[in-house]
C-alpha positions in Angstrom: 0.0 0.0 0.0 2.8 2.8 0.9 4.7 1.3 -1.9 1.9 2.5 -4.1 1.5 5.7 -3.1 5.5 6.3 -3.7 5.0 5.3 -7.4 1.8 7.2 -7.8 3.9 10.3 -6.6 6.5 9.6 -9.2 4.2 8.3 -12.1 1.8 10.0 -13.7 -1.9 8.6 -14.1 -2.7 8.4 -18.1 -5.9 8.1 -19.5 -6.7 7.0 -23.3 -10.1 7.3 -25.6 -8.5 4.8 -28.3 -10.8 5.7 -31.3 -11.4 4.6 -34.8 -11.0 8.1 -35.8 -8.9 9.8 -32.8 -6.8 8.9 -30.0 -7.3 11.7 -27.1 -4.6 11.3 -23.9 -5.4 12.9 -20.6 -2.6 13.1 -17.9 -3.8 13.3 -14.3 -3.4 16.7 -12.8 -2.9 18.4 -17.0 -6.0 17.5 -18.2 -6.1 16.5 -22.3 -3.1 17.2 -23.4 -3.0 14.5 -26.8 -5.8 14.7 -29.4 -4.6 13.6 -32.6 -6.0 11.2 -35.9 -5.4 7.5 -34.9 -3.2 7.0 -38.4 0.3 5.7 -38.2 2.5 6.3 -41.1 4.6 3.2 -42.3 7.6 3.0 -44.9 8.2 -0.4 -45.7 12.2 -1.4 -45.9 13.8 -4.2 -47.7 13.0 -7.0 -44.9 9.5 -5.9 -44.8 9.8 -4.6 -41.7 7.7 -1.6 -41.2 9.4 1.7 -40.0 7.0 4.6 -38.4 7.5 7.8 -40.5 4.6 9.7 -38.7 2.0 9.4 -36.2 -1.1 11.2 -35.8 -1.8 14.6 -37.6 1.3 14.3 -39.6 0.2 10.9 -40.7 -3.6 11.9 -41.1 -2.3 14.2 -44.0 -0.5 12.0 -45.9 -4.0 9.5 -46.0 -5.0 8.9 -49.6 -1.6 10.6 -50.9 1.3 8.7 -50.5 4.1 7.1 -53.1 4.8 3.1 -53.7 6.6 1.9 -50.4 4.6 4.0 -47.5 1.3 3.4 -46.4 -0.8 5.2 -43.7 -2.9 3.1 -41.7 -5.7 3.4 -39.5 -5.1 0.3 -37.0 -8.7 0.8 -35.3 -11.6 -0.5 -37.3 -15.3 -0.3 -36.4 -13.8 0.4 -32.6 -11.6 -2.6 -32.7 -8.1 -3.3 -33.2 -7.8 -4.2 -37.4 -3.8 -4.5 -37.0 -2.2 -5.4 -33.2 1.1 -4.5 -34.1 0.7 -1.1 -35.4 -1.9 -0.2 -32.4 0.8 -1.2 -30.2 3.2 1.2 -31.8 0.7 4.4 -32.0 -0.3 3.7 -27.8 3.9 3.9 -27.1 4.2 6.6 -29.4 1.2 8.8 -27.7 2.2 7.7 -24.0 5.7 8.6 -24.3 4.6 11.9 -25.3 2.2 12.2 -22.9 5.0 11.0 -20.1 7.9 12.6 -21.6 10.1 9.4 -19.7 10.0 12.0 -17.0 10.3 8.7 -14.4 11.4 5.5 -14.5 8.2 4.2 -12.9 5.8 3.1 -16.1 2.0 4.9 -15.6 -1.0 3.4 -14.8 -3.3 3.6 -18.0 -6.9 3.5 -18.1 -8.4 2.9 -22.0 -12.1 3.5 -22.4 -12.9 0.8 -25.2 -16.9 -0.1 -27.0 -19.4 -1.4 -25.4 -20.0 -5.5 -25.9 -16.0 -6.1 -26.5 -14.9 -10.2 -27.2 -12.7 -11.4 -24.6 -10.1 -11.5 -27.0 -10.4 -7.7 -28.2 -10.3 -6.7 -24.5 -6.8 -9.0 -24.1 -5.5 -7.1 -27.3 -6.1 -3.6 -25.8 -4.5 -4.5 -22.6 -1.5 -6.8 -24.1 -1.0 -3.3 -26.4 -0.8 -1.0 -23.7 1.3 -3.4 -21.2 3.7 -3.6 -24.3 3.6 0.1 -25.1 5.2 0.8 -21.8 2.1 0.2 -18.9 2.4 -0.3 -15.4 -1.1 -1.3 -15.3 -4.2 -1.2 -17.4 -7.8 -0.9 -16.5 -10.7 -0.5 -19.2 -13.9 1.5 -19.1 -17.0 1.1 -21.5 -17.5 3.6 -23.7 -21.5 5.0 -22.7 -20.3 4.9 -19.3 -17.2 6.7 -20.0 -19.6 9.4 -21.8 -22.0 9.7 -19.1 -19.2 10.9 -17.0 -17.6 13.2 -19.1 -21.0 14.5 -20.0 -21.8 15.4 -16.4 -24.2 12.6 -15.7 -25.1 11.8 -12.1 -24.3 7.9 -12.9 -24.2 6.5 -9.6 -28.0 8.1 -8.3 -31.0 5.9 -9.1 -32.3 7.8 -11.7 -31.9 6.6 -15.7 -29.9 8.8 -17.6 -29.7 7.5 -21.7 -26.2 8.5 -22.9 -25.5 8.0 -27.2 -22.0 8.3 -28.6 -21.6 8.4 -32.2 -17.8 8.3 -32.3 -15.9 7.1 -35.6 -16.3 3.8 -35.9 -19.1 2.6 -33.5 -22.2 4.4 -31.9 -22.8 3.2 -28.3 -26.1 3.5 -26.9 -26.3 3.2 -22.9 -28.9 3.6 -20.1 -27.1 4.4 -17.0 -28.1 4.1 -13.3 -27.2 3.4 -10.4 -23.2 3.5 -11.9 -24.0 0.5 -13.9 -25.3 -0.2 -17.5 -28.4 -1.5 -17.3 -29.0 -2.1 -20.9 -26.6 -1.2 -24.0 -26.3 -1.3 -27.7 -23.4 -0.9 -29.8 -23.4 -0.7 -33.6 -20.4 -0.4 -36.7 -22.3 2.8 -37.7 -20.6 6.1 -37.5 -18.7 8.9 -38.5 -16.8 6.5 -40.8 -19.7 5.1 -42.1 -21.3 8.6 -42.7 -18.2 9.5 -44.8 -18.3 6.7 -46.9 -21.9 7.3 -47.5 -21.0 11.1 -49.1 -18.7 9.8 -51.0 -20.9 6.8 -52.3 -23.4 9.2 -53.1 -21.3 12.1 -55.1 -20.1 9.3 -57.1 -23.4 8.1 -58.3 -25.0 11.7 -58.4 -22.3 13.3 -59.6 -20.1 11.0 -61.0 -17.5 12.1 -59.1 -14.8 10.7 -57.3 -13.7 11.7 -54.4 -11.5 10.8 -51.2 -12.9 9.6 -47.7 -11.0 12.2 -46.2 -13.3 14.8 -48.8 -16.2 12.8 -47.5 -15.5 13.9 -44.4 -14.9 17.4 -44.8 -18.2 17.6 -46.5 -20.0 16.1 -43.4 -18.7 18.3 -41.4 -19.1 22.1 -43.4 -22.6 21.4 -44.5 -23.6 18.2 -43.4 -26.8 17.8 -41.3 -29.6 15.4 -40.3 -32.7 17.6 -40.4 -34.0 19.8 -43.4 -32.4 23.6 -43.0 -34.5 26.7 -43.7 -31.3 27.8 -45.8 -29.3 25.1 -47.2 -25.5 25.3 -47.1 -23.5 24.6 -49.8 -20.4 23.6 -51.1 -18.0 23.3 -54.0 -16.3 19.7 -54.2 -13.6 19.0 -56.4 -12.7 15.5 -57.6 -12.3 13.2 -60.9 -15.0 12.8 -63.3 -15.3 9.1 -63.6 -16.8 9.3 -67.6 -14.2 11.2 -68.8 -11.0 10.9 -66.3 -10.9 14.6 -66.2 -10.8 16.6 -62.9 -13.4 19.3 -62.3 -15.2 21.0 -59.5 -19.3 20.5 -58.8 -21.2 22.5 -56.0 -23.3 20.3 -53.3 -25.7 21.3 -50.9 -26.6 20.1 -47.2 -29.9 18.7 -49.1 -27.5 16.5 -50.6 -25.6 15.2 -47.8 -28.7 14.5 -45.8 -29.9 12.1 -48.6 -26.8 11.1 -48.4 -26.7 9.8 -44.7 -30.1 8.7 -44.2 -29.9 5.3 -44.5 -27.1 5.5 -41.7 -29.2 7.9 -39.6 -31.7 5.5 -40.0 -29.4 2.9 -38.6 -28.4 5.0 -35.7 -32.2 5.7 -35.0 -33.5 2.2 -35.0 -30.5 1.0 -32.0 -32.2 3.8 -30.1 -35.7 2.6 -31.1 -34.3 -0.8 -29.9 -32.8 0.3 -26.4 -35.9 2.0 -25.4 -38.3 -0.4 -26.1 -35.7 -2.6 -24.0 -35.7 -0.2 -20.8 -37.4 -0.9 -17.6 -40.5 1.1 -17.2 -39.6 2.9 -14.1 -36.1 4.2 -16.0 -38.2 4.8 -19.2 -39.7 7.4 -17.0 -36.8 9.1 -15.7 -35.3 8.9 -19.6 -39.1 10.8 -20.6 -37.7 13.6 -17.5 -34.3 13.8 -17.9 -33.9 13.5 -21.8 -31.3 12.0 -24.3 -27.7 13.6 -23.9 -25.5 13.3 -27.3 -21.7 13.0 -27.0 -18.4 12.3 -29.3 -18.1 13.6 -33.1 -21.2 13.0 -34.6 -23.4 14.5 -32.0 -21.6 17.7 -33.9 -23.9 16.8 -37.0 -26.2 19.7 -37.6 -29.8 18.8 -36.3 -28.9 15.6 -35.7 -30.5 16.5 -32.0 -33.7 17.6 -33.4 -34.0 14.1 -35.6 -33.5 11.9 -32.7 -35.9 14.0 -30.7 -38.6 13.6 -33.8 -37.9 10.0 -33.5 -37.9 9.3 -29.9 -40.5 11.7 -29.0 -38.0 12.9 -26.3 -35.7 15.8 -25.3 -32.4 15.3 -27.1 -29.6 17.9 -25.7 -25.7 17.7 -26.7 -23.0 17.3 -24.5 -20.9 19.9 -23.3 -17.6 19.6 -25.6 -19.2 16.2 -27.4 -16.0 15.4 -28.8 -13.8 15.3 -25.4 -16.7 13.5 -23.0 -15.3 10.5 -23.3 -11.5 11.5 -22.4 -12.9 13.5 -19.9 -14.9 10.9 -18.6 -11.7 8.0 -18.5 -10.1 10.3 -17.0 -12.6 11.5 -14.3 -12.8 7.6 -13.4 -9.1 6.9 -13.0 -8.7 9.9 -10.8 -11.6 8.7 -8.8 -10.6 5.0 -6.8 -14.7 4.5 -5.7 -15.1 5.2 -9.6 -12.0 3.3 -10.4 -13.4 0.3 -8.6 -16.6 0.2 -9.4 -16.2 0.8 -13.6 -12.8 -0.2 -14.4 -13.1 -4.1 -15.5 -10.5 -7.1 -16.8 
C-alpha cells in the first residue's frame, strides 16, 4: 500500500479514448493534453519490416496521398483493433509523449474501449498498452465513459440515456445506479457517414472523391434535419466518364440524402434500447432526456432528428468530442469510480 502511493507520486496517471478516428490522452493533474488522428504512417524497408514515418496529424495528412513503399494506416476499425502491431506502436508513441520518460516508474493507463468487446479484443487492448510501456491497465466502457464526461449523475437511481456516435461505432447506454443496465453498440458512425458522401457524389455526380473529402463535406454542411437555408459547397474530384478533374457544387440537401440510411441505422438502436428499458427508467429517460456526445453529435440537427424519433428531449453534450476523455479520465482519478467501472 505505501509502496503505491511512492510510485503514484513519481508516475503519472494516463488516461486513453482509443478511437477509430482519434486517439485523445489525458494526464492526471494536465487534463487532455493529446488529441490527434489514430493513423500511423509506415515506410516499408527491404526486410518488410515496417518503419514509423509519422503518427497522428502528420500521418492523417499524408492519408490517400502517398508514393509506392509507404502506407498510412488506421489500426482501429469499427472500434476494434484491425492490426495489433501497429496499435501497439501508436499507444507507445502517444504515452511517451504524454510522459515525456519523465520517471522511470511506467504509468497506470486506463483505455475506455466499446461497449459488448470479445474477450479477446479486451486481451489485445491490454496486451497493447502493457507492451507500449504500462504499469497497469484498466478498461472502461464507452457510454459509461460518456455519461461521466458528459456530467451525468451515474451513480444516483435515476436513468440517464447516454449516445455516442464516435468514428467507428455508436454506443447506446442507459445508466443508473453507476452501472449499464442495458446497451447497444453498432459499426455505424462517423466513418460510415463518410463513406456514405462519397458513395453518393459518385453516383450523383459522377465524381470521385476521397474519404478524407467525404468527411470534410460532413462536417461544413452536413446535417440530419431539413435547414430553412441550405449550405452549400464546392467539391472538387475526378469525373469518372471522362477521367478529367473538375469542380461540382453540393448542398446540405445532398448530404442528408446522403446519410439517411445510416441515420436511420443509428435511429432504430435507439428505437431498440428504449423499447428494452425498464419502465420505471423509461420514465426518468421521458424527464431527464437524451444527452448526445463524441463527433457526430456535432452533426447539424442531428439533435432535433432523434428527438422527432424518440418523441424525447435530445440535448448535446458539453464539448461532445472530449466526454469520453474527460470521462476516462474522471474515473481513474476517482478510486470508488475506479473500482466500481474499471473491469478485466
Amino acid at each position: 500500500m505505501l509502496m503505491d502511493k511512492i510510485i503514484g507520486t513519481f508516475s503519472k496517471d494516463i488516461a486513453i479514448d482509443l478511437g477509430t478516428a482519434n486517439t485523445l490522452v489525458l494526464v492526471k493533474g494536465e487534463g487532455i493534453i493529446i488529441n490527434e488522428p489514430s493513423v500511423v504512417a509506415v515506410q516499408a524497408d527491404r526486410f518488410g519490416a515496417g518503419k514509423i514515418l509519422a503518427v497522428g496529424k502528420e500521418a492523417k495528412e499524408m492519408l490517400g496521398k502517398t508514393p509506392d513503399g509507404i502506407q498510412a494506416i488506421r489500426p482501429l476499425k469499427d472500434g476494434v483493433i484491425a492490426d495489433f502491431d501497429m496499435t501497439e506502436k501508436m499507444i507507445r508513441y502517444f504515452i511517451e509523449k504524454a510522459h515525456q520518460r519523465k520517471s522511470l516508474i511506467r504509468p497506470r493507463i486506463m483505455v475506455c474501449v466499446p461497449y459488448g468487446l470479445t474477450g479477446v479484443e479486451k486481451k489485445a487492448v491490454k496486451e497493447s498498452a502493457i507492451s507500449a510501456g504500462a504499469r497497469e491497465v484498466f478498461l472502461i466502457e464507452e457510454p459509461m465513459a460518456a455519461a461521466i464526461g458528459a456530467g451525468l449523475q451515474i451513480q444516483e437511481s435515476k436513468g440517464n440515456l447516454v449516445i455516442d456516435i464516435g468514428g467507428g461505432t455508436t454506443e447506446i447506454g442507459v445508466i443508473s445506479l453507476g452501472g449499464l443496465v442495458i446497451s447497444k453498440s453498432i459499426k455505424v458512425a462517423g466513418d460510415k457517414l463518410d463513406m456514405a458522401v462519397v458513395d453518393y457524389v459518385r453516383k450523383k455526380f459522377n465524381l470521385l472523391i476521397g474519404e478524407r473529402t467525404g468527411e470534410e463535406i460532413k462536417i461544413e454542411i452536413g446535417s440530419a434535419a431539413a435547414m430553412e437555408k441550405p449550405l452549400k459547397m464546392q467539391v472538387r474530384g475526378r469525373d469518372q466518364v471522362d477521367g478529367l478533374l473538375k469542380t461540382t457544387e453540393i448542398t446540405s440537401e445532398d448530404v442528408r440524402e446522403a446519410m439517411q440510411n445510416q441515420l436511420k441505422e443509428i435511429g432504430n438502436a435507439l428505437k431498440s434500447v428504449l423499447e428494452s428499458t425498464p419502465p420505471d427508467l423509461a420514465g426518468d429517460i421521458v424527464e431527464n432526456g437524451i444527452v448526445l456526445t463524441g463527433g457526430g453529435a456535432l452533426i447539424r440537427g442531428l439533435d432535433k432528428y432523434l428527438s422527432n424519433l424518440a418523441h424525447l428531449p435530445v440535448y448535446v453534450g458539453e464539448e461532445p468530442l472530449l466526454c469520453v476523455a474527460k470521462g476516462t479520465g474522471k474515473a481513474m482519478e476517482d478510486l470508488s469510480l475506479l473500482n466500481q467501472l474499471a473491469f478485466d
